[in-house]
C-alpha positions as a Markdown table, in Angstrom:
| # | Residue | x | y | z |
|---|---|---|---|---|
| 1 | Unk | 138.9 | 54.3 | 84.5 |
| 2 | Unk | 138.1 | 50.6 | 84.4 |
| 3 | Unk | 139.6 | 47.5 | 83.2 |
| 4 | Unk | 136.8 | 45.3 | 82.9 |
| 5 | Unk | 137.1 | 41.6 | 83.1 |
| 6 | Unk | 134.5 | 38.4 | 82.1 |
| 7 | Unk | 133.3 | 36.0 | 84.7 |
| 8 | Unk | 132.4 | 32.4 | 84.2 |
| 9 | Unk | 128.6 | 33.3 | 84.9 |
| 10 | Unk | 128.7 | 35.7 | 82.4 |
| 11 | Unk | 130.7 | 33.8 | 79.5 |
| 12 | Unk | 128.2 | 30.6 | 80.4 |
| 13 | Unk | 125.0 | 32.4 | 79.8 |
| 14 | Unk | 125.9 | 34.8 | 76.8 |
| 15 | Unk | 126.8 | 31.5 | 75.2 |
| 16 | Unk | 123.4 | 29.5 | 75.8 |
| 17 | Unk | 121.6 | 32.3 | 75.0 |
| 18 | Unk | 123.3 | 32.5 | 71.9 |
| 19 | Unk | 123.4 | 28.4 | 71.0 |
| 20 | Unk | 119.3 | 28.9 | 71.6 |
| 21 | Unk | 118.9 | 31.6 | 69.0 |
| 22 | Unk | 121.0 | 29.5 | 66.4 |
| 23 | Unk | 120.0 | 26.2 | 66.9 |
| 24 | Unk | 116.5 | 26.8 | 67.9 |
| 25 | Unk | 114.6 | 23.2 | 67.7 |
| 26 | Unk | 117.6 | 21.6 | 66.3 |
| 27 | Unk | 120.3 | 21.8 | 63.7 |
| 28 | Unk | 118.4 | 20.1 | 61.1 |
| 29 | Unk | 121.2 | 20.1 | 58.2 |
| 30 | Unk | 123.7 | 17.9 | 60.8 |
| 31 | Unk | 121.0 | 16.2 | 62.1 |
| 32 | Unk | 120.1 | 15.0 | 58.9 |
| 33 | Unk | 123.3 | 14.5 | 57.1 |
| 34 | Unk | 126.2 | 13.1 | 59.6 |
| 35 | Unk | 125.9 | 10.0 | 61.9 |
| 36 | Unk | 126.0 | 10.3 | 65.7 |
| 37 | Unk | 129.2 | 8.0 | 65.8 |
| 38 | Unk | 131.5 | 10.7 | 63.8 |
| 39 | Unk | 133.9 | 12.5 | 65.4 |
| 40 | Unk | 136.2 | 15.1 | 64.2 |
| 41 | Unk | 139.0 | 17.3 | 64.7 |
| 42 | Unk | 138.9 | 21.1 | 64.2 |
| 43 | Unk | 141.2 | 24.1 | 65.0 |
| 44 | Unk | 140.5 | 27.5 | 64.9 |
| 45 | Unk | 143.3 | 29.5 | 62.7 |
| 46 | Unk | 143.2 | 33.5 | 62.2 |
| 47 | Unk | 143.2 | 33.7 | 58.6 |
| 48 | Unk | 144.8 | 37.6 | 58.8 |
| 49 | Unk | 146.9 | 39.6 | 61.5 |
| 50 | Unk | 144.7 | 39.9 | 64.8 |
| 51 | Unk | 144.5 | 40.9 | 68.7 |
| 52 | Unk | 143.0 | 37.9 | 70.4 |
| 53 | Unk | 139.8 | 38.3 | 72.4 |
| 54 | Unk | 136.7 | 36.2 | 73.4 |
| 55 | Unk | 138.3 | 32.9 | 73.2 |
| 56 | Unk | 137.0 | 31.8 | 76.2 |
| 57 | Unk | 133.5 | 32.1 | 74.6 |
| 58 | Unk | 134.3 | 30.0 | 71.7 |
| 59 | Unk | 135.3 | 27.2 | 73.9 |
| 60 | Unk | 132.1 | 26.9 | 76.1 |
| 61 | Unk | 130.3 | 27.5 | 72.7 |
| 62 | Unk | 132.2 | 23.8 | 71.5 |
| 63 | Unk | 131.4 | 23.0 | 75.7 |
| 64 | Unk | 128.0 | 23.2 | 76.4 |
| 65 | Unk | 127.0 | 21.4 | 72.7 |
| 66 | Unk | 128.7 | 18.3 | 74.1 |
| 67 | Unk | 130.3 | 17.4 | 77.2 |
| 68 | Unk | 132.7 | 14.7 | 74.6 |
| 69 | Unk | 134.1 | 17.6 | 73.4 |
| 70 | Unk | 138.0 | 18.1 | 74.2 |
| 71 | Unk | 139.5 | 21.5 | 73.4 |
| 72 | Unk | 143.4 | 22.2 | 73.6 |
| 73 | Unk | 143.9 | 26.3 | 73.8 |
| 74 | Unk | 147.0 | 27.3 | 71.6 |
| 75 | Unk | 146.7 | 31.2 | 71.8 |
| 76 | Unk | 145.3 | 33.7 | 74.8 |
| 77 | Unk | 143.3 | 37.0 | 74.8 |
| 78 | Unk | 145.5 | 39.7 | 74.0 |
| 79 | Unk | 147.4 | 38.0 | 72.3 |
| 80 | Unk | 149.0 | 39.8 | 68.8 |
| 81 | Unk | 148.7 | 36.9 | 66.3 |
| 82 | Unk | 149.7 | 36.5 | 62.8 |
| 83 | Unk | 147.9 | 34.9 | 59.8 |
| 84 | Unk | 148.2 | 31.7 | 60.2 |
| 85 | Unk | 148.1 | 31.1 | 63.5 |
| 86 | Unk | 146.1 | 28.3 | 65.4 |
| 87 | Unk | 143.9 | 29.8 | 68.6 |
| 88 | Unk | 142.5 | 26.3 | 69.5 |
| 89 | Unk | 141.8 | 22.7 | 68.3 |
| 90 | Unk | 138.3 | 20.8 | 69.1 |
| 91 | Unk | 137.9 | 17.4 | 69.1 |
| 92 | Unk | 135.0 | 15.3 | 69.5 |
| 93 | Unk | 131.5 | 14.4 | 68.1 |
| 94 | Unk | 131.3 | 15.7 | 64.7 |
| 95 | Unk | 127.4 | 16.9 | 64.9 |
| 96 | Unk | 128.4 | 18.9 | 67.9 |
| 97 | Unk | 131.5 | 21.2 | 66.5 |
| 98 | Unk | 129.2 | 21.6 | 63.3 |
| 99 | Unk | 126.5 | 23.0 | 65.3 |
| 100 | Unk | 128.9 | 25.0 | 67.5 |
| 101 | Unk | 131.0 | 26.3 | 64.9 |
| 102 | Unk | 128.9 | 29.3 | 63.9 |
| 103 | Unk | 128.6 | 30.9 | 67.3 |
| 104 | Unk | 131.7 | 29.9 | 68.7 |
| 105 | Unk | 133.1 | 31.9 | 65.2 |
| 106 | Unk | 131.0 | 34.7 | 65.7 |
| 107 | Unk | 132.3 | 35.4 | 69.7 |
| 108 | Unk | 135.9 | 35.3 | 68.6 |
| 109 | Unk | 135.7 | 37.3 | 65.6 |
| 110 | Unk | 133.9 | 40.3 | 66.3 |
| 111 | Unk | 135.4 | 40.9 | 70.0 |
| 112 | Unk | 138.9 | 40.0 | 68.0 |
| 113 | Unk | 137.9 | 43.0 | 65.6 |
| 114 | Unk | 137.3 | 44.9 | 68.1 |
| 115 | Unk | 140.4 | 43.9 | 69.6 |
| 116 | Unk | 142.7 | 44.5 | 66.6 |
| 117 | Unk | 140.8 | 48.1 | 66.4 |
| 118 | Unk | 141.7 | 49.0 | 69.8 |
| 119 | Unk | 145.1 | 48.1 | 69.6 |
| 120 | Unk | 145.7 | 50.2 | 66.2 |
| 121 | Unk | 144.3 | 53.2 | 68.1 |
| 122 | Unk | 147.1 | 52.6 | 70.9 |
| 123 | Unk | 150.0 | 52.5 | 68.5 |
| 124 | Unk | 149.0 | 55.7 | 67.1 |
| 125 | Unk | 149.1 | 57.5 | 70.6 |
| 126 | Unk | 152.6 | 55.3 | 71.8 |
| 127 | Unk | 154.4 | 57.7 | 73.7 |
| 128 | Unk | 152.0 | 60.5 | 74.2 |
| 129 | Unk | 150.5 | 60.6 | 77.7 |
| 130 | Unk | 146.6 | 60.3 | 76.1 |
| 131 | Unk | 145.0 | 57.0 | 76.9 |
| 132 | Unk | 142.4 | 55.5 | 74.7 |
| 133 | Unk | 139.0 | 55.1 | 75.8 |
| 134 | Unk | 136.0 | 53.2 | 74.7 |
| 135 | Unk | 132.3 | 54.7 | 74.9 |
| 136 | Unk | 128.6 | 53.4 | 75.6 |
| 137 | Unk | 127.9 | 52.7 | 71.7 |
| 138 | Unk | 127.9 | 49.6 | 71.9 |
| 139 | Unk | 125.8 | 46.2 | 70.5 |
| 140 | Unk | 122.8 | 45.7 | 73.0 |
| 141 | Unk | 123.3 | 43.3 | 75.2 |
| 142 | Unk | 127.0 | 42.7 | 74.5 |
| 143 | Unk | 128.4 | 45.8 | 76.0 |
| 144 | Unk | 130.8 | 44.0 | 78.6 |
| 145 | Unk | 132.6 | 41.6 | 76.1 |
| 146 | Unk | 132.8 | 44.6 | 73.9 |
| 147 | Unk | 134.3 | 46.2 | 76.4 |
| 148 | Unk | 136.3 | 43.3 | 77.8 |
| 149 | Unk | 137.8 | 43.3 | 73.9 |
| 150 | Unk | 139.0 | 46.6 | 74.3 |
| 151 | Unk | 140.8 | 45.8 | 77.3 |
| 152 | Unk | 142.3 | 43.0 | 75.2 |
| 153 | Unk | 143.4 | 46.0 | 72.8 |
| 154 | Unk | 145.3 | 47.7 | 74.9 |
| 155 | Unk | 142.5 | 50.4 | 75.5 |
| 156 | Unk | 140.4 | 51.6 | 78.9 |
| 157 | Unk | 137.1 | 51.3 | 79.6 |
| 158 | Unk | 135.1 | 54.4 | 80.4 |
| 159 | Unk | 131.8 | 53.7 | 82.4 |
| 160 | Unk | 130.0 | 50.9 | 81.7 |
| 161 | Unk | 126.6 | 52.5 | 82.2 |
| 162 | Unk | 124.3 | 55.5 | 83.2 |
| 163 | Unk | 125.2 | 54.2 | 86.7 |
| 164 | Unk | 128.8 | 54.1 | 87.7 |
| 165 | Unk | 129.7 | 57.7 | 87.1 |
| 166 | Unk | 127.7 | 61.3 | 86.3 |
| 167 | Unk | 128.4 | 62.4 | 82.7 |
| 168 | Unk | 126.6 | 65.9 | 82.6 |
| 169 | Unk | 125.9 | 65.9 | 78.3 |
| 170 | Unk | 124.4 | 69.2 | 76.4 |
| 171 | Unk | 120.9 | 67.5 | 76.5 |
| 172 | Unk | 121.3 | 67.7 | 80.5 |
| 173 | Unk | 122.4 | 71.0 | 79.9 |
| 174 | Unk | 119.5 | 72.2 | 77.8 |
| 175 | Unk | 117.3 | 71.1 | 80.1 |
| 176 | Unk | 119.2 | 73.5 | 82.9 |
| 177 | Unk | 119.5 | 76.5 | 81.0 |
| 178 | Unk | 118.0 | 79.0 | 83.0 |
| 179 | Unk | 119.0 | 77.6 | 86.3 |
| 180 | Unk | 121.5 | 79.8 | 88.4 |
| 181 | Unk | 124.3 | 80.3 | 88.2 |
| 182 | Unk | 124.7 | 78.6 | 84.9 |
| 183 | Unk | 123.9 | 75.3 | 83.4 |
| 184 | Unk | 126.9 | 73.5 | 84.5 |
| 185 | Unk | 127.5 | 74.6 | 87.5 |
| 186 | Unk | 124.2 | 73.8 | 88.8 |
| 187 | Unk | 124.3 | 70.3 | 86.9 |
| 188 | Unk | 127.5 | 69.4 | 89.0 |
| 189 | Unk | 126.2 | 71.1 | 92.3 |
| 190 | Unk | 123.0 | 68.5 | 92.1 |
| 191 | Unk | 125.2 | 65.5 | 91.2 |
| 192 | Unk | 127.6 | 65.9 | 94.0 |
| 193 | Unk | 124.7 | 66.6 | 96.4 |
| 194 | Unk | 122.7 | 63.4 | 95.0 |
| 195 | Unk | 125.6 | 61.2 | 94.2 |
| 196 | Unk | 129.2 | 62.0 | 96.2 |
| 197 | Unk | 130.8 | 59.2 | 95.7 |
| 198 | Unk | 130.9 | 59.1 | 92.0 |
| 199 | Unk | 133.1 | 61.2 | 90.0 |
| 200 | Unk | 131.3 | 63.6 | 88.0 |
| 201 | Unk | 132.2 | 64.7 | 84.3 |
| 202 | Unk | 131.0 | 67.1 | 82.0 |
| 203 | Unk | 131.0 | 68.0 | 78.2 |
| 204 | Unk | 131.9 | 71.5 | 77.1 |
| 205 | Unk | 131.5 | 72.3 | 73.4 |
| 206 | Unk | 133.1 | 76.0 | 74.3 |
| 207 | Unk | 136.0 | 77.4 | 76.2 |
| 208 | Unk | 133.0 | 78.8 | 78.3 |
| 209 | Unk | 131.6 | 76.0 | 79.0 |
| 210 | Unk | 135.5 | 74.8 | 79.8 |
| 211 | Unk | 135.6 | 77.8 | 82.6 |
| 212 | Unk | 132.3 | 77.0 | 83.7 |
| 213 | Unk | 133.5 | 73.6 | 84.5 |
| 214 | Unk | 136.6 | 74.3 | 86.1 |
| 215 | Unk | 134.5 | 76.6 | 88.4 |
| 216 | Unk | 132.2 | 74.1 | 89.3 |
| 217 | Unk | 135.2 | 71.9 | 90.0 |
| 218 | Unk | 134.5 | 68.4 | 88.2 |
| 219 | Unk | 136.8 | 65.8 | 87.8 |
| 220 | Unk | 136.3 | 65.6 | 83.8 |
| 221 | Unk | 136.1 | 68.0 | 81.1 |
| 222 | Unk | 135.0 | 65.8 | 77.9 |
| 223 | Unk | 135.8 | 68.2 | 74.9 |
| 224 | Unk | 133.6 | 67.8 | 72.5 |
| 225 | Unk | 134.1 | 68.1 | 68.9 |
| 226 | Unk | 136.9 | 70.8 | 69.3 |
| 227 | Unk | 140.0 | 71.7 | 66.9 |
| 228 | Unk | 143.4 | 70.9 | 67.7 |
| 229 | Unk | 143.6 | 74.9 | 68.4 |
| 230 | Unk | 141.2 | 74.6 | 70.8 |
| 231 | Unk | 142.6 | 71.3 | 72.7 |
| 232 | Unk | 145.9 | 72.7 | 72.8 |
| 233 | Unk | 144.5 | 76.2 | 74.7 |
| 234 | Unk | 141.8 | 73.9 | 76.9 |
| 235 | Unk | 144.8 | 71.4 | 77.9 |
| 236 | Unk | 146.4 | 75.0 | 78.9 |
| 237 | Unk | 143.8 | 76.3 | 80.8 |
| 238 | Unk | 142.9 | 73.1 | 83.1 |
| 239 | Unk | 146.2 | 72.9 | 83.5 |
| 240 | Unk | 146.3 | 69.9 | 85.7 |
| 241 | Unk | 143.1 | 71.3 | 87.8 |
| 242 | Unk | 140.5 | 68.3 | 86.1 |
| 243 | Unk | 141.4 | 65.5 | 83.7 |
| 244 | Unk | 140.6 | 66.2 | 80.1 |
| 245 | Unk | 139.3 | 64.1 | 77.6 |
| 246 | Unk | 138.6 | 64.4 | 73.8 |
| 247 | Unk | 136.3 | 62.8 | 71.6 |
| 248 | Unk | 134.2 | 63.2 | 68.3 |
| 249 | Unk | 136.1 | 63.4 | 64.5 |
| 250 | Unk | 138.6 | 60.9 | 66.1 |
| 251 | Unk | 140.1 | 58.1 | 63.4 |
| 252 | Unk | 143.3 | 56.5 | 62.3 |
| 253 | Unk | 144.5 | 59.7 | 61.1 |
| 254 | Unk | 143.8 | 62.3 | 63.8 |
| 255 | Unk | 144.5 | 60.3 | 66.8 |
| 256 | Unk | 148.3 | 61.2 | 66.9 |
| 257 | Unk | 147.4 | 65.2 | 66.3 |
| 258 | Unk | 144.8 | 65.2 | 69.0 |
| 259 | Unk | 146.8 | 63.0 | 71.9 |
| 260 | Unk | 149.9 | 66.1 | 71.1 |
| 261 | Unk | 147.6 | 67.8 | 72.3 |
| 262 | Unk | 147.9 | 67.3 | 75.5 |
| 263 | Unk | 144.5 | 65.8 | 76.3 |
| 264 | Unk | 144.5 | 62.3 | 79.2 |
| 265 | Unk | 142.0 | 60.4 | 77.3 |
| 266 | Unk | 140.6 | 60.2 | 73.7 |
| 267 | Unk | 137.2 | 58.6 | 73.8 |
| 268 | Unk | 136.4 | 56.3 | 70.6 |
| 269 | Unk | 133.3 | 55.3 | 69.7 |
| 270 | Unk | 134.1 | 53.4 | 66.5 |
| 271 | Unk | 136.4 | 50.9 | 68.6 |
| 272 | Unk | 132.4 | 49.5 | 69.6 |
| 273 | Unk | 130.3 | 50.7 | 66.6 |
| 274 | Unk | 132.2 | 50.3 | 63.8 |
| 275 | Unk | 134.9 | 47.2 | 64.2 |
| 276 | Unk | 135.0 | 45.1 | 61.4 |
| 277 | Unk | 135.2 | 41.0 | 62.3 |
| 278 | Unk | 138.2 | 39.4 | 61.8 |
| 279 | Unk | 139.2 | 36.5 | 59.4 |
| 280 | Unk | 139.1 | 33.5 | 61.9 |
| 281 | Unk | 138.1 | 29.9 | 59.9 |
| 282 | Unk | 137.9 | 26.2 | 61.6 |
| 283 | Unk | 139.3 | 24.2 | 59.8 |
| 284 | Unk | 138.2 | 20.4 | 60.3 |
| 285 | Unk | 140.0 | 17.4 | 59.5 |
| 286 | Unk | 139.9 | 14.0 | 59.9 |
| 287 | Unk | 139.8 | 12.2 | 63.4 |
């Protein structure tokens, strides 16, 4: 699995683009309201408990506004932070923290949601041998510091897209149904053929389609949707032969039944789809 980080590029871009779509022709509420000689001094405090991510965001946010701008960084990604705790202080031009502040906000506390998320999700499983894995539900466009947040929480990333590894789905297998000698094992028989370098994994809603896929010899079984009964006796049968993974009706409170299991990976799509943002505020004061 992967353990995705952020490069410069990346962190550079995502933030223009963003500053464009907020400030569009210009921030005509500062503009209008505070004098180009005011300067100001801001830091950024998490207003609840928290796993630090996209700080790094944040700060180019404050950055590209104004070149004037200083920034001191008090906290780091991964970080487990309490209330009250300062991530970084700004100073410089007033007009250009207020125009900043939104997005530079908006970067730190969702991926800091997601984040805190992640990191819950890894308690729960402490000592079990299951690892927690994100999934492709994830915001358009911001799937690699979504991503990048869950590394921050203590979690793995599974691909990143359709590209980096064959996931064989019971759409794919629909489509296959008649094709000898099964579904599955024709599925993997085409993907190692077409793609050998990739690892290939496949989702099995029955202890069929579990045999079927140890047959066909893939590196992944992704049980889907299964009970703890069934788990246990799949986690049995692979028995070391292909990594397992489980995923669907996975929250809070099943997490620690279903990594007893036995299962290597529990794959999560709420860490991505449903994170709440965190309570982060920037709190400005006088120069």
């Amino acid at each position: 699995m992967l353990r995705l980080s952020l490069s410069a590029d990346e962190i550079q871009s995502a933030v223009r683009a963003a500053l464009a779509e907020d400030i569009g022709s210009g921030d005509v509420t500062t503009l209008a309201t505070v004098p180009s000689s005011a300067t100001v001094k801001a830091t950024m405090v998490a207003r609840e408990s928290l796993v630090l991510a996209g700080l790094a965001l944040a700060e180019a946010a404050f950055a590209q506004v104004s070149a004037d701008v200083k920034i001191e960084q008090k906290s780091n990604d991964g970080q487990v932070l309490k209330s009250g705790a300062k991530l970084m202080s700004v100073f410089g031009p007033a007009r250009a923290l207020l125009t900043a502040e939104r997005v530079a906000l908006n970067f730190v506390q969702r991926l800091s949601g997601i984040a805190t998320l992640t990191a819950k999700f890894v308690e729960a499983v402490k000592g079990a041998r299951a690892q927690i894995l994100d999934t492709r539900k994830t915001t358009p466009g911001w799937r690699r510091f979504e991503k990048y947040a869950v590394v921050c929480g203590g979690g793995q990333n599974h691909r990143m897209g359709l590209y980096d590894m064959v996931l064989i789905k019971d759409n794919h297998l629909v489509t296959l149904r008649h094709e000898p000698p099964h579904a599955i094992g024709a599925a993997v028989r085409r993907a190692r053929a077409a793609y050998p370098h990739l690892k290939v994994e496949v989702e099995a809603d029955t202890p069929e389609q579990v045999q079927q896929a140890l047959e066909a010899g893939v590196d992944i079984i992704l049980l889907d949707n299964m009970s703890l009964e069934e788990l246990r006796t799949a986690v049995f049968w692979v028995n070391g032969r292909a990594k397992t993974e489980a995923s669907g009706g996975v929250n809070l409170d099943t997490v620690r039944a279903i990594a007893e299991t036995g299962v290597d990976y529990i794959s999560i799509g709420a860490l991505t789809h449903s994170a709440r943002s965190v309570d982060i505020a920037l709190d400005f004061e006088d120069a």
